[in-house]
C-alpha positions in Angstrom: 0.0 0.0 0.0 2.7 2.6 0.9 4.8 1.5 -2.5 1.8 2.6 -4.9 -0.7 4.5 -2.3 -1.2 8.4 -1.9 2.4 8.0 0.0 4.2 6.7 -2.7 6.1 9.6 -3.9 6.8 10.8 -0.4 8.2 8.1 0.0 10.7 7.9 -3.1 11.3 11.4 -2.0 12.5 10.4 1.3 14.4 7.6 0.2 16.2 10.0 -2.4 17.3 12.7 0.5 18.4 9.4 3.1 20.8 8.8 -0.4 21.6 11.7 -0.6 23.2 12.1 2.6 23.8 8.4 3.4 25.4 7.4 0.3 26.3 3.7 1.5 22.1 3.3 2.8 20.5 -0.2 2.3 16.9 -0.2 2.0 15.2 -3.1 3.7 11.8 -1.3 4.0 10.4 -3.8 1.8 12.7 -7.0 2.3 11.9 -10.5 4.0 12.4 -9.0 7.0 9.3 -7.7 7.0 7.4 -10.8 6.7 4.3 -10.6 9.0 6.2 -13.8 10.7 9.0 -12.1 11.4 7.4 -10.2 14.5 5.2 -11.0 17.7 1.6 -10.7 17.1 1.2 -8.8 20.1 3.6 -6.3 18.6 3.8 -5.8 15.0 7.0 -2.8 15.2 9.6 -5.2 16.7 11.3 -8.2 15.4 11.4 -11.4 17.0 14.8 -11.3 18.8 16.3 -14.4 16.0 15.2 -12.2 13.4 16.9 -9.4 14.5 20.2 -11.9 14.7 19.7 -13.1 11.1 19.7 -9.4 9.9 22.6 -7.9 11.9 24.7 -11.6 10.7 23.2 -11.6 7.0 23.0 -7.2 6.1 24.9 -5.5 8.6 28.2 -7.3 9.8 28.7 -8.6 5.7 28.2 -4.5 4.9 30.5 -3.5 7.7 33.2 -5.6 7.1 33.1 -4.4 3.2 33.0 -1.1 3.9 34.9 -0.5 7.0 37.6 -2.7 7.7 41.1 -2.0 7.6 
């Protein structure tokens, strides 16, 4: 809904100015992560705790260690 809603171009917008500043930004917003599995019914904004692991271990370590090792 928010990729092709009222929204939409807000949203590309926004995306465009994190770029701009943030040149090295992955976008997740609309990965696997966000499978409705991937977080407690009783609390749709968090991740379960071994999603959270999977993401830091499978986006952000592999994109730190790219990007800012020695």
């Amino acid at each position: 809904m928010v990729q092709s809603g009222p929204a939409a171009e807000e949203l590309a917008a926004w995306k465009r100015q994190l770029g701009a500043i943030f040149s090295q930004v992955i976008d997740l917003s609309f990965s696997s992560y966000n499978a409705a599995t991937n977080f407690y019914r009783s609390d749709p904004l968090h991740f379960k705790t071994e999603v959270g692991v999977r993401l830091l271990n499978e986006e952000v370590l592999p994109f730190a260690q790219r990007h800012f090792s020695e």
